[in-house]
C-alpha positions as CSV (number, residue, x, y, z in Angstrom):
1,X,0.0,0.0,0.0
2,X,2.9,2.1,0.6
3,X,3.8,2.4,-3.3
4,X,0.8,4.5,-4.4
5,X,0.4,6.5,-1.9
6,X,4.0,7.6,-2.9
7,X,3.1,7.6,-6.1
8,X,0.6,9.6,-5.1
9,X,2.6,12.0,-3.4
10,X,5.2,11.9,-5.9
11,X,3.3,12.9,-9.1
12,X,2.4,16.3,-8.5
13,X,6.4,17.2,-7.4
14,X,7.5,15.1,-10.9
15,X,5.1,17.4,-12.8
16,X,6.1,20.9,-10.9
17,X,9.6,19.7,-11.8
18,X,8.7,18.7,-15.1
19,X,6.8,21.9,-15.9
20,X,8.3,24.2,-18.6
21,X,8.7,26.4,-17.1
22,X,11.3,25.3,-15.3
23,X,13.2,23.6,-18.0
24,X,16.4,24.4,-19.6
25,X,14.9,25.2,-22.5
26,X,13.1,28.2,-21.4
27,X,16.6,29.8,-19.6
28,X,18.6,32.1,-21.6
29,X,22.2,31.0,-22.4
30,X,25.2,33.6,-22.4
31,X,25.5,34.6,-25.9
32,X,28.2,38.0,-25.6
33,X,29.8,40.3,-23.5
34,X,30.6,44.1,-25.6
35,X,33.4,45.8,-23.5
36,X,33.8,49.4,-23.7
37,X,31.8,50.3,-26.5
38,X,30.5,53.9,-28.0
39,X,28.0,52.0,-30.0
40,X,25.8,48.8,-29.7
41,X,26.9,46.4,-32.6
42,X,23.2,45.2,-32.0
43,X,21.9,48.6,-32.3
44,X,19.7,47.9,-29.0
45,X,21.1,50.7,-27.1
46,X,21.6,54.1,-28.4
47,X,22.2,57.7,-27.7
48,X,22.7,58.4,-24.1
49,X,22.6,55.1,-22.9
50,X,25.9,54.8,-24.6
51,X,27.6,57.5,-22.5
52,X,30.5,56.5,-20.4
53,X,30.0,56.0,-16.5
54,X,32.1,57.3,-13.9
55,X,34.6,54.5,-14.9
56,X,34.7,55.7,-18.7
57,X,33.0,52.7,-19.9
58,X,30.3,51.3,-20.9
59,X,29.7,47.3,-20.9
60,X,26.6,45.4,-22.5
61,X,25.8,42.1,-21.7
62,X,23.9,39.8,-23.9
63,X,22.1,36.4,-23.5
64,X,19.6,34.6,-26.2
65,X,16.8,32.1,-26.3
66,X,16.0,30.1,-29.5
67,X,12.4,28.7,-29.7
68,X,10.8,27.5,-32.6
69,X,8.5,30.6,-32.7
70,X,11.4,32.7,-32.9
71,X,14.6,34.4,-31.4
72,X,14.8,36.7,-27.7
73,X,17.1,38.2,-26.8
74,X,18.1,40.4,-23.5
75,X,20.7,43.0,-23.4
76,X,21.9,44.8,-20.3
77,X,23.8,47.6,-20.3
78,X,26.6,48.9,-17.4
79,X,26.1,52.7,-17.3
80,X,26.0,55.4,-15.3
81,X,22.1,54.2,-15.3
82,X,23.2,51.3,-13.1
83,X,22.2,51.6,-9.3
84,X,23.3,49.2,-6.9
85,X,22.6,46.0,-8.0
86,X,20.3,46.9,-11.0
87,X,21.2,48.0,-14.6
88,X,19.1,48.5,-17.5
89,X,17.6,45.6,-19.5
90,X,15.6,45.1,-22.1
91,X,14.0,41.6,-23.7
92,X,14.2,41.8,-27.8
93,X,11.9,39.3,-29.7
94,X,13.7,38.8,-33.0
95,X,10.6,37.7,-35.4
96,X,11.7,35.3,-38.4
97,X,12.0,38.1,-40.6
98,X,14.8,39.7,-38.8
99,X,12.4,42.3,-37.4
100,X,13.6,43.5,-33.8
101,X,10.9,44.6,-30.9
102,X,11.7,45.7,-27.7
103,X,8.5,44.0,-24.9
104,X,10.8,44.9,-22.3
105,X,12.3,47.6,-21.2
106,X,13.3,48.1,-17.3
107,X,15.8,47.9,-14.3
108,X,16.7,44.6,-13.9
109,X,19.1,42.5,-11.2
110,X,23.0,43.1,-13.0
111,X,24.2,39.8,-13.7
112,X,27.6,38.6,-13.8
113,X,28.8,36.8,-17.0
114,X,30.6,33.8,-17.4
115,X,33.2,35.5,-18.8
116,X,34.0,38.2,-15.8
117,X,36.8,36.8,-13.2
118,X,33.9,37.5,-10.6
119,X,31.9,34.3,-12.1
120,X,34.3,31.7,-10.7
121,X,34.1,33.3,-7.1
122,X,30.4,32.7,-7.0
123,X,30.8,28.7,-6.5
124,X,30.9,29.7,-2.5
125,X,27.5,30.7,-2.7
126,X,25.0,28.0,-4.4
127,X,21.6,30.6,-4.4
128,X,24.1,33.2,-6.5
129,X,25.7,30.8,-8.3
130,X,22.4,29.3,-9.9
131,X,21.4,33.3,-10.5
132,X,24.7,33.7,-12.1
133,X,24.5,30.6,-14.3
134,X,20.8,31.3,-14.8
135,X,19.8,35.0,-14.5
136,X,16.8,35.1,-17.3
137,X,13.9,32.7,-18.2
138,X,11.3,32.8,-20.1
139,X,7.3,31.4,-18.6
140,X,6.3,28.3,-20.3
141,X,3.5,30.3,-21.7
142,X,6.4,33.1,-23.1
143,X,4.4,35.8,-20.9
144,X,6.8,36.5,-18.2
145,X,10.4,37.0,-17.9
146,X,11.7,36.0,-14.9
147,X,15.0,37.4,-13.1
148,X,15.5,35.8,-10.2
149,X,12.8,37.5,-7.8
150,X,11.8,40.3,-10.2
151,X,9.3,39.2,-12.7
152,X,8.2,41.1,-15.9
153,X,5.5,41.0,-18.6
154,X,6.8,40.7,-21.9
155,X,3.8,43.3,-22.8
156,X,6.3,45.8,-21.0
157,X,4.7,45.3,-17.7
158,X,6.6,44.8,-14.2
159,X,4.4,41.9,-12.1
């Protein structure tokens, strides 16, 4: 009798588990790191948004998500916009025809790339770690992007 009860119990934690929106397949993957740039080569940011900070730089970040409805793509920028902790992000969705729209466009936790010297000092700390290695994903349903405790609908609204 002990069996399906467990399987009982079990089910609905396999399926939460399971779910979409949790998979892999919905996380963004580091695509690009643009160091010290006076122009997005992805022509996301532009104007001010370009001017250097304090430091006389400006950094963007990038990180994609193929689906076979299309291309996203998020792009966070390092400027003298950036508070503590947050920078400006925005979520692109790249239709088949090449078309870019921003659905996006707000503060968002500052991540740190796998290809920053600060990446391999996160392993001390599991909880930042899995941020660092997974700071965007996309709902199941491809209504909400998620980073890490902030949440955003891709109509441009913060949830």
């Amino acid at each position: 009798m002990r069996l399906p009860a467990l399987i009982i119990l079990a089910t609905p934690a396999l399926a939460f588990f399971a779910s979409p929106s949790l998979a892999a397949d919905n996380a963004f993957s580091y695509k690009t790191s643009y160091r010290n740039v006076t122009s997005d080569p992805d022509k996301i940011w532009t104007g001010d948004t370009l001017a250097p900070n304090p430091k006389g730089t400006v950094t963007i970040h990038e990180y994609q998500l193929r689906t076979p409805d299309g291309e996203w793509l998020i792009s966070q920028i390092w400027n003298d916009d950036c508070s503590s902790g947050t920078c400006p992000t925005r979520l692109v969705r790249i239709a088949a025809s090449g078309e870019r729209r921003v659905v996006v466009d707000d503060m968002m936790h500052q991540i740190v790339p796998p290809d920053d010297p600060r990446f391999s000092d996160l392993s001390s700390n599991k909880k930042t770690e899995e941020f660092a290695r997974r700071p965007f994903a996309l709902s199941d349903n491809g209504k909400t992007l998620v980073n890490g405790d902030f949440k955003f609908g891709v109509d441009g609204g913060k949830q």
